[in-house]
C-alpha positions in Angstrom: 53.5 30.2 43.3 56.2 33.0 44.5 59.6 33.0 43.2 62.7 34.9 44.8 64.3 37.2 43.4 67.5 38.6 44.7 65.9 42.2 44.9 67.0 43.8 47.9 64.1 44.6 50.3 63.7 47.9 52.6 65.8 48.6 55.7 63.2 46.5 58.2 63.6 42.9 56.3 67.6 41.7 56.2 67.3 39.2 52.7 65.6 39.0 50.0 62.0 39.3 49.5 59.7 36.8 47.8 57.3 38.2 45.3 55.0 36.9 42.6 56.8 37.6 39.0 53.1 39.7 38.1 54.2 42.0 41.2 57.1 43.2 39.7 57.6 45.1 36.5 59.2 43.2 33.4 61.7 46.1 33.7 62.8 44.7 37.2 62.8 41.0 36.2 64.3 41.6 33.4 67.6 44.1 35.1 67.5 41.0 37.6 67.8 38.0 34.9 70.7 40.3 33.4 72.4 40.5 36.8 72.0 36.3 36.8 73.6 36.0 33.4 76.6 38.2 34.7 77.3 36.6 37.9 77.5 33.5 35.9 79.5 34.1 33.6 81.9 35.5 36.2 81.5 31.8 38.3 82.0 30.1 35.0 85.6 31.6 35.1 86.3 30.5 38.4 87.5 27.3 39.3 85.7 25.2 40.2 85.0 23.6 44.1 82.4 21.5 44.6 79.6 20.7 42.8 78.8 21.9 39.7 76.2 24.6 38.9 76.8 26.6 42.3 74.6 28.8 44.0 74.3 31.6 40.5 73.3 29.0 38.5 70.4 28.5 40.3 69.4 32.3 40.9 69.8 32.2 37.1 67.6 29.2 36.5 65.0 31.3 39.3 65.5 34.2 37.6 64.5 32.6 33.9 61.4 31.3 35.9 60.4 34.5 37.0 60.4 35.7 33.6 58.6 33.1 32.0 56.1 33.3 34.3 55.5 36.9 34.3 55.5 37.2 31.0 52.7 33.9 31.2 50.7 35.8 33.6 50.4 38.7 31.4 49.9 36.7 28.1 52.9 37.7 26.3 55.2 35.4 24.5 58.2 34.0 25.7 60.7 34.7 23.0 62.6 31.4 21.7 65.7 32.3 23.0 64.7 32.7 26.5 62.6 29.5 26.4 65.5 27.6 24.7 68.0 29.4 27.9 65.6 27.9 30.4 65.3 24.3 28.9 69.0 24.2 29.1 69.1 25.4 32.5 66.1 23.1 33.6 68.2 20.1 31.8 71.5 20.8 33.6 69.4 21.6 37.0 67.9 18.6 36.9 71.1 16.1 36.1 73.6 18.3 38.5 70.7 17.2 41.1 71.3 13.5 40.6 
């Protein structure tokens, strides 16, 4: 299973490049989920227009995935309070969808 990430990829491919989270380095996923969180939290100020969520929600909910899963794939532990932030994104994924 691939997830996207927003990483920008060289000059030949114009938007972003799909990867498996065990190709990338935890230091990479982990500048990426930070960059999420940010553009968030900047959306969260806005006002709103449409429906709720928006398009940096879900980069953050992908970019939570990634994270669990690469740290899955290398059998380390997903600390509680990236596990909790996921659950709550999954949650409010899932009823924004309905």
């Amino acid at each position: 299973m691939s997830f996207p990430l927003f990483l920008q990829s060289s000059a030949e491919q114009s938007g972003p490049i799909r990867l498996r989270p065990a190709d990338i380095t935890l230091n990479a996923l982990f500048a990426e989920l930070t960059e999420a969180r940010s553009a968030n939290q900047l959306e969260r100020g806005a006002p709103r227009l449409g429906t709720a969520g928006g398009r940096r929600a879900d980069r953050l909910l992908q970019s939570l995935e990634a994270c669990a899963a690469a740290l899955e794939d290398r059998n380390l532990p997903i600390p509680p309070s990236l596990r909790d932030e996921l659950r709550l994104r999954r949650s409010l994924h899932a009823t924004s969808r309905t």
